[in-house]
C-alpha positions in Angstrom: 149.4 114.9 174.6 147.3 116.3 177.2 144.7 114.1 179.3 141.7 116.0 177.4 142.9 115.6 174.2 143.9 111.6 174.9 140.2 111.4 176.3 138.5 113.0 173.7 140.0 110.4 171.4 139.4 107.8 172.9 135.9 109.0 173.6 135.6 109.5 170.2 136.8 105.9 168.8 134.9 103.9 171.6 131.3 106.2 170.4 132.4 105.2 166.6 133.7 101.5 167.9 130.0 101.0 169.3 128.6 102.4 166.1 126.7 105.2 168.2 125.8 108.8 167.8 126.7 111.7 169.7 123.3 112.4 170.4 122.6 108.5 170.9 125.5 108.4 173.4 123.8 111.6 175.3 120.9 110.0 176.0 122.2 106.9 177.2 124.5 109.0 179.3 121.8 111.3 180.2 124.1 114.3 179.1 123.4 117.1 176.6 124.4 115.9 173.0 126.2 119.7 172.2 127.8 118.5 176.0 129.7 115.5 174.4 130.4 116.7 171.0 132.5 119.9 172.8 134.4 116.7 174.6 135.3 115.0 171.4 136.6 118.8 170.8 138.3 119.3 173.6 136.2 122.3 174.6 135.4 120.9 178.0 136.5 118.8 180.0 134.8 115.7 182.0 133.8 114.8 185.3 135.0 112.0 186.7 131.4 110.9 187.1 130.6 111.5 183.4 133.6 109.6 182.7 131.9 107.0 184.4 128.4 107.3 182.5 130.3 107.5 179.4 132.6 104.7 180.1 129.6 102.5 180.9 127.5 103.2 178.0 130.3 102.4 175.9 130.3 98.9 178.0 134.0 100.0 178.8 135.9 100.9 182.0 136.4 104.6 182.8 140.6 104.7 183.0 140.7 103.0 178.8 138.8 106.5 178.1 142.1 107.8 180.1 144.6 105.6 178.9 147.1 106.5 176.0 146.1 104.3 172.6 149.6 102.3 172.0 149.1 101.0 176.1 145.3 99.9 175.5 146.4 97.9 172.1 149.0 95.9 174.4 147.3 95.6 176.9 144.1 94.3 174.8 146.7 92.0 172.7 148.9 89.6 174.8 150.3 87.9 172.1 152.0 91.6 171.5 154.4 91.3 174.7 156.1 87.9 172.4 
């Protein structure tokens, strides 16, 4: 899987996790709403810095919107190294 694709699912689960909209997510971010729906689609691809504004409006860090899924379950879940 390539990075944007793995980011824009991520992106995507977090935004739904946090029980936001795209265009409630925008305006947190202070990025265009059309701008992060064509992320979720892997139209275009991020800055680091929107990353960032992302990651913290999602009250996450910036590398779990990097970070494959199966990694940021174990990592999340100690009791899954037993």
């Amino acid at each position: 899987m390539e990075i944007r694709e793995l980011f824009a699912q991520n992106l995507r689960a977090a935004r739904q996790h946090k029980g936001l909209s795209q265009e409630e997510l925008a305006h947190r971010a202070e990025i265009d709403r059309t701008y992060v729906s064509s992320l979720e689609r892997c139209i275009y691809g991020a800055s680091i810095d929107v990353v960032d504004r992302l990651a913290t409006v999602l009250g996450i860090e910036a590398w779990e919107l990097l970070q494959p899924r199966q990694e940021r379950q174990l990592s999340a879940d100690p009791k899954s190294d037993e």
